[in-house]
GUTORLO-745175 format. One record per residue (C-alpha): x, y, z; residue in one letter. Coordinates in steps of 0.02 Angstrom, whole numbers, plus 32768, in hexadecimal, padded with zeros to 4 digits. Layout:
BEGIN
X/Y/Z/a;
...
***
This chain:
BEGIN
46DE/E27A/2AF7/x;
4657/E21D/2A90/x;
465D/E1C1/2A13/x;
46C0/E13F/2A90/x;
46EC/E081/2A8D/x;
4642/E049/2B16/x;
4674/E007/2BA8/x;
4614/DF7B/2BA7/x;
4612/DEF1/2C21/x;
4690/DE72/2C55/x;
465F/DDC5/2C0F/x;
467D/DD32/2C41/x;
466B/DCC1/2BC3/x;
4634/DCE5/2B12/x;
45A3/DD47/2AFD/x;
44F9/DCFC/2AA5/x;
4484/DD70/2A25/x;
43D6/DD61/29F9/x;
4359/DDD3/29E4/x;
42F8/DE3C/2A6D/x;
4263/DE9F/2A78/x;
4275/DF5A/2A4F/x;
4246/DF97/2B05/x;
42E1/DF24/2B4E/x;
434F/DF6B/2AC9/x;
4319/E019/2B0F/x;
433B/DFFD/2BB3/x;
43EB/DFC1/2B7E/x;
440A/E055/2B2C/x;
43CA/E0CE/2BB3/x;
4447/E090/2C29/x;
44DE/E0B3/2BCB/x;
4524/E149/2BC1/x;
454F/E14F/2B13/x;
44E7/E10E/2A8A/x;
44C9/E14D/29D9/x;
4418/E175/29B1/x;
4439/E108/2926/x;
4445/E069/299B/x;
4387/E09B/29E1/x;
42F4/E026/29BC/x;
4296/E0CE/2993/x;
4324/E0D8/28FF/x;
42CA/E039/2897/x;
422D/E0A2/289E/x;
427F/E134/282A/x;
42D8/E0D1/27A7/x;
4231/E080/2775/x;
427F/E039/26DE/x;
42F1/DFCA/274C/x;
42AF/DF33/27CB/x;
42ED/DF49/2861/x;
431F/DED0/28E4/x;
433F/DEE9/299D/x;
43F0/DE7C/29D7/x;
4429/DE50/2A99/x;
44AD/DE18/2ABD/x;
44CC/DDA7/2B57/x;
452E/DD68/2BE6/x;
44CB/DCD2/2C10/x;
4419/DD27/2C27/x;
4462/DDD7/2C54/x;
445A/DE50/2BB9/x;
451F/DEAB/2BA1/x;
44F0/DEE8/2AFE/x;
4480/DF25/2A74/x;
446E/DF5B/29C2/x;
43EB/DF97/2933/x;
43F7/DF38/2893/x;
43BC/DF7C/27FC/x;
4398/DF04/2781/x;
437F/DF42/26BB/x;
4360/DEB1/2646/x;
43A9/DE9F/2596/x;
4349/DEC3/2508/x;
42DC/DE30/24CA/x;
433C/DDB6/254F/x;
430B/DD93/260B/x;
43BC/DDA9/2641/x;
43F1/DE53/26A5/x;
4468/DEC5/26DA/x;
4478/DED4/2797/x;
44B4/DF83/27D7/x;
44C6/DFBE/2883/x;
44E5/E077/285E/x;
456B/E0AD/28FB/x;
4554/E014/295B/x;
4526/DF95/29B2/x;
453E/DFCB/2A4A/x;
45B3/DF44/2AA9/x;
4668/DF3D/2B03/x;
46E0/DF65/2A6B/x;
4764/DF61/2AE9/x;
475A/DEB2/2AEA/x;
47F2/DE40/2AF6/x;
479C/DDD6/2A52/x;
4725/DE3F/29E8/x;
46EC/DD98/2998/x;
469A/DD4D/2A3F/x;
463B/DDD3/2A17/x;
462C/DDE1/295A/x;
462B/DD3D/2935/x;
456F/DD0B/2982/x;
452B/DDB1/2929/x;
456C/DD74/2888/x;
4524/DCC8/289E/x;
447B/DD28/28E2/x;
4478/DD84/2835/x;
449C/DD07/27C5/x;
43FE/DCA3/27F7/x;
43A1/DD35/27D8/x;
43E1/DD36/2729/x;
4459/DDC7/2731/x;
44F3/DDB5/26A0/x;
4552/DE39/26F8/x;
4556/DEA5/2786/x;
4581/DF46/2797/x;
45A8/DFA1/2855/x;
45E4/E054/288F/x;
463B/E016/292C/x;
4645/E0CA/299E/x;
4709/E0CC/29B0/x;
4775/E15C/29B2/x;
4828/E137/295C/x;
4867/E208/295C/x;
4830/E2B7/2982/x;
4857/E364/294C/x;
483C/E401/29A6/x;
47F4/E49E/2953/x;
4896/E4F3/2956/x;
48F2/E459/28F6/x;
486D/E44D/287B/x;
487E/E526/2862/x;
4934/E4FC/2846/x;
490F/E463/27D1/x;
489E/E4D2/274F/x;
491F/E576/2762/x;
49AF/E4EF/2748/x;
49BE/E4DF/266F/x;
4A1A/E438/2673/x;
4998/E3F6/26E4/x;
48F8/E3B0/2692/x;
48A8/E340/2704/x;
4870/E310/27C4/x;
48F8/E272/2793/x;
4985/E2D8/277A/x;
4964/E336/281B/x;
49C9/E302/28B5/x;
4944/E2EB/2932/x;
4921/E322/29E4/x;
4901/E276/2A1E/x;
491E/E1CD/29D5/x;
48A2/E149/2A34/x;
4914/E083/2A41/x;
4866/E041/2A64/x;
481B/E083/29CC/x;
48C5/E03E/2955/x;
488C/DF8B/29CB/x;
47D2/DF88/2982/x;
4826/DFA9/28DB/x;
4899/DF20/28DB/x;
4821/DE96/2924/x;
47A8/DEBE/2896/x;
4817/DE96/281B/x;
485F/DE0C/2869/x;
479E/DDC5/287D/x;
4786/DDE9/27A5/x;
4731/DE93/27BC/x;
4741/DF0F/2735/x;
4739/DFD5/274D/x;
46CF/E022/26E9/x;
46C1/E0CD/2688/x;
4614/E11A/26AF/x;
459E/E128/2613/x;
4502/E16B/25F2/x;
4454/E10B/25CB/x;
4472/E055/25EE/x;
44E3/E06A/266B/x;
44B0/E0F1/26C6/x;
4553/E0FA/271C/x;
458E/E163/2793/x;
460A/E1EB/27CA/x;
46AE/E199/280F/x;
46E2/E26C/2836/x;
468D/E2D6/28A3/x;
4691/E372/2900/x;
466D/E380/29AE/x;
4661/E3E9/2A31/x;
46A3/E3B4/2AF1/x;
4630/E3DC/2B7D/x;
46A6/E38C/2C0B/x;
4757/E3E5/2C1F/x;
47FC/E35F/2C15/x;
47F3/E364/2CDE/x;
4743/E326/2CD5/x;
46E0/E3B9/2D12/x;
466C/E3EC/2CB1/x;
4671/E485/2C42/x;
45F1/E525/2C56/x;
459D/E58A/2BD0/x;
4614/E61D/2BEE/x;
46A5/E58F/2BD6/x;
465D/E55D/2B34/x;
464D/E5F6/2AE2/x;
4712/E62C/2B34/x;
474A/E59D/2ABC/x;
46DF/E5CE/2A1B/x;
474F/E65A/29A9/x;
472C/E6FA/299D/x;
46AB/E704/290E/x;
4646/E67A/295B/x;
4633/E6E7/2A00/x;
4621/E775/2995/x;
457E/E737/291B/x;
4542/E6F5/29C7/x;
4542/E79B/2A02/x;
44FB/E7DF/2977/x;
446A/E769/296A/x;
4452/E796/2A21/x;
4450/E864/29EF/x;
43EB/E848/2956/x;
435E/E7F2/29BC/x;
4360/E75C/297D/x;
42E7/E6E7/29E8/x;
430A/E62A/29F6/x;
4296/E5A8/2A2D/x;
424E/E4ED/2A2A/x;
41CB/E4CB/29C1/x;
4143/E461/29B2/x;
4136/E3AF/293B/x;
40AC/E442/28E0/x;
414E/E49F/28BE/x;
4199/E421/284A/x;
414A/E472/27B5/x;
419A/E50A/27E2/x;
4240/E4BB/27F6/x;
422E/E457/2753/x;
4208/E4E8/26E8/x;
42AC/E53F/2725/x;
4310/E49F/2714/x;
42D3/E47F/2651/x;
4304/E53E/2633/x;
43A7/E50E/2683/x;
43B8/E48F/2610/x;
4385/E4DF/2580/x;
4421/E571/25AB/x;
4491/E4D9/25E6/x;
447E/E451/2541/x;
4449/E3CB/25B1/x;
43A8/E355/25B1/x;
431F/E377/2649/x;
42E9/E302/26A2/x;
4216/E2F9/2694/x;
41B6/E342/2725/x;
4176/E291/274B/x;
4222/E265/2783/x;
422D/E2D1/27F8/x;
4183/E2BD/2839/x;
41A4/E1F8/285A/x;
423E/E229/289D/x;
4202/E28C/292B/x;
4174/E22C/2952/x;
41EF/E197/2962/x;
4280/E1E7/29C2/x;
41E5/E267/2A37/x;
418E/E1A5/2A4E/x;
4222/E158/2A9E/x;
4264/E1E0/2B0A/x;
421F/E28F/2B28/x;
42BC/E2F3/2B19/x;
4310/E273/2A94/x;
42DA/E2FD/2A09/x;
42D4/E3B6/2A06/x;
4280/E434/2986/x;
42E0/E4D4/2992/x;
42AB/E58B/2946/x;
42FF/E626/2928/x;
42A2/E6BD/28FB/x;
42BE/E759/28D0/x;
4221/E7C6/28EC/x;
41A4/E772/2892/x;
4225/E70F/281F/x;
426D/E649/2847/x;
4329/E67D/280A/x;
436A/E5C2/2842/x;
4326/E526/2888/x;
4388/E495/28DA/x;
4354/E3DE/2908/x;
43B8/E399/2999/x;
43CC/E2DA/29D4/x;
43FD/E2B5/2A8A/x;
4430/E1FC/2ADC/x;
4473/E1EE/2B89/x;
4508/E261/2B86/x;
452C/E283/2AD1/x;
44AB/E30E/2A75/x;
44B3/E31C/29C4/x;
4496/E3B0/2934/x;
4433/E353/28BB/x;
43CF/E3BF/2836/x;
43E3/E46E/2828/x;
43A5/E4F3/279C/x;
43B7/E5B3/278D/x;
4382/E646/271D/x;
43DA/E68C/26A6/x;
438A/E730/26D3/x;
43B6/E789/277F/x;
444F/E71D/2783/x;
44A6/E7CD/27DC/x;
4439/E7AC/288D/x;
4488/E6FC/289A/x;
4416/E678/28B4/x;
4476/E5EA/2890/x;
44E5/E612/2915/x;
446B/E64B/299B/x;
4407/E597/2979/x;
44B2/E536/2995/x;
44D2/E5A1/2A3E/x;
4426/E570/2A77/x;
4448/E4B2/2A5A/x;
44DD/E4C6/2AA2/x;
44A5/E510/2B47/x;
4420/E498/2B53/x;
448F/E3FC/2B43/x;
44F0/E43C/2BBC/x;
445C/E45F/2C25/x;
4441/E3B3/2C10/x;
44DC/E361/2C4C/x;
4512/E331/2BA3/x;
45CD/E30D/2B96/x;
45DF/E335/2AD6/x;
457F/E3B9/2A57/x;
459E/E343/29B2/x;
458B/E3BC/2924/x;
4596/E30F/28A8/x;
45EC/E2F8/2800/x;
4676/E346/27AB/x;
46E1/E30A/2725/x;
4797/E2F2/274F/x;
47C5/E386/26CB/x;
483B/E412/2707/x;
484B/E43F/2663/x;
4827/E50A/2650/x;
47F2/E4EF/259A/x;
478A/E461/25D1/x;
46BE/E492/25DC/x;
46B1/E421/266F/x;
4741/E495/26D8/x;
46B9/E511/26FF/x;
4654/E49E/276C/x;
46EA/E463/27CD/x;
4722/E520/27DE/x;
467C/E53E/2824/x;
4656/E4AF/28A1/x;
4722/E4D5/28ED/x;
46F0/E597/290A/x;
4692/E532/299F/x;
4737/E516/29F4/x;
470F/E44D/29EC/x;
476A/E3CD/29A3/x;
476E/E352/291F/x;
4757/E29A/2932/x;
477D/E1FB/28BF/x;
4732/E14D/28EE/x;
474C/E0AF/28B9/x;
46E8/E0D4/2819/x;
4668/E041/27EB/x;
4698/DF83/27B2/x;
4643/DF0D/275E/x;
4648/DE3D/276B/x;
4624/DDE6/26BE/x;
45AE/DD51/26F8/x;
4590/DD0F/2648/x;
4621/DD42/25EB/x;
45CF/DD4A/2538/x;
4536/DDA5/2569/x;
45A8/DE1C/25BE/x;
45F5/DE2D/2528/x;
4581/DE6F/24CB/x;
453F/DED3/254D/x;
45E4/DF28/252C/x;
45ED/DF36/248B/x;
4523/DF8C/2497/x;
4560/E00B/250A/x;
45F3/E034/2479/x;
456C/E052/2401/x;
44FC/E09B/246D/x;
4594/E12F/248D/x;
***
């Protein structure tokens, strides 16, 4: 399941980079089956306070790979950080990662980067629901780490090793600067291990009981769901800043969401979906979802704190669930958690909530960064201490 190493294409020699224009960038991506919507050109429109950059790279003149860079400049200094958040999108089961890292780096550092940072989308373990249950019931156990895993991936220890053979560091996602992010998430499969693919009724078989139960009930209470409109947003937003107000976190403004789906709606009609869940006259929860090729995503969600009892957080995720399947999506990627298992840990409860799904959870490669001026990078570090 997604997040996987890309298949990429069989080069022959080593691959060049340069830039391309955004519309051959999104052609690249469409044909792939698994991109993050991170890695669209559409992404550079959102993070306004970054320039982005459309990359190719090529086989002689035939593009085999692609990647948004995000460029954020230093404070009083034209010198930048280049990120490509879950990316770039390129073989990383290459024989020699640095054919292929090498000319990006070179790329970069003529356009004044100091350091770059990358997500690259490999899986190294998973863990089902019914480990992870075990994990947080289990008092000596404390974290995903300590959890023997379903599934191991060799590929994903490869990627790994070549990185740090090549002077790549892994990274610990911050906030602000660094805007890093999550190397765990949770995910739901939407193809069965003997590749066919999995029906609604299969879904909610593998979801425990008090997720088919507040389903259910949602269903009983009359709770309505649909897709809204970009109008909507204001709706949505002033349930998400009451969510945030009852959950200690810091909204995001309305504007950001309003670029966002104009950017995502702009470059593909079903890229970005609005969803609603009423009861009678009341929005109880509201969900924003993300879909690329096979792999839909659980972005945004908020809920009220009153008529939590008819459900509507879970009746909005069964809806966006159905639909990816709908679809043809091959995962239902209900994004971050932290790797706590930890049952005095405040984080446990999200984890506890996303594996009632009956999904599983998934650790990449994590991000890595390349110091391309060693002292500037230096301080760069030493501003993201202070900065925590």
């Amino acid at each position: 399941m997604s997040p996987l190493i890309h298949p990429g294409s069989l080069v022959a020699v080593v691959p060049t980079v340069r830039s391309i224009p955004a519309d051959e960038h999104r052609a690249f991506i469409a044909a792939q089956p698994w991109a993050s919507f991170l890695q669209t050109p559409a992404w550079a429109a959102v993070k306004s306070e970054w320039r982005g950059e459309s990359l190719g790279w090529y086989d002689g003149e035939k593009l085999v790979g692609a990647g948004l860079v995000l460029y954020r400049r230093l404070p009083r200094l034209a010198r930048y950080l280049a990120y490509l958040p879950e990316g770039p999108v390129l073989d990383w089961g290459a024989d020699d990662l640095g054919d292929w890292l090498a000319p990006m780096a070179d790329h970069l550092r003529r356009q004044g980067a100091f350091g770059i940072r990358m997500g690259p989308p490999v899986v190294t373990r998973r863990w089902t629901a019914d480990r992870v249950k075990a994990g947080i019931a289990d008092e000596s156990v404390h974290s995903l780490a300590e959890l023997s895993p379903a599934a191991r991936s060799a590929a994903g220890a490869r990627v790994v090793q070549q990185l740090e053979v090549l002077g790549w560091r892994r990274q610990v996602a911050e906030g602000g600067f660094a805007a890093g992010q999550p190397q765990y998430t949770f995910v739901i499969p939407l193809v069965a291990d003997d590749g066919t693919r999995r029906t609604d009724d299969d879904v909610l078989a593998g979801m425990n009981q008090l997720w088919r139960r507040n389903i259910r009930k949602a269903e009983k209470a009359g709770v309505v769901v649909t897709t809204g409109t970009r109008e909507d947003l204001q709706a949505f937003h002033d349930l998400y800043v009451h969510t945030a107000g009852r959950d200690h976190f810091t909204p995001r403004p309305l504007a950001y969401f309003r670029t966002m789906y104009d950017a995502l709606g702009s470059e593909d009609a079903g890229r970005i979906t609005l969803w609603l869940a009423h009861h009678e006259a009341d929005l109880v929860a509201a969900t924003i979802a993300i879909r690329v090729g096979r792999h839909a995503w659980y972005s945004y969600g908020a809920s009220s704190t009153d008529k939590r009892d008819v459900r509507g957080s879970n009746a909005v995720q069964w809806a966006m669930i159905r639909d990816a399947i709908a679809h043809g999506a091959d995962v239902y990627d209900l994004r971050g958690i932290t790797d706590t298992l930890d049952a005095d840990d405040d984080h446990v409860g999200l984890i506890q909530f996303k594996a009632g799904t009956g999904g599983e959870a998934v650790e990449t490669v994590g991000e890595w960064d390349l110091p391309l001026n060693r002292g500037l990078y230096k301080g760069f570090e030493l501003y993201l201490r202070w900065r925590s």
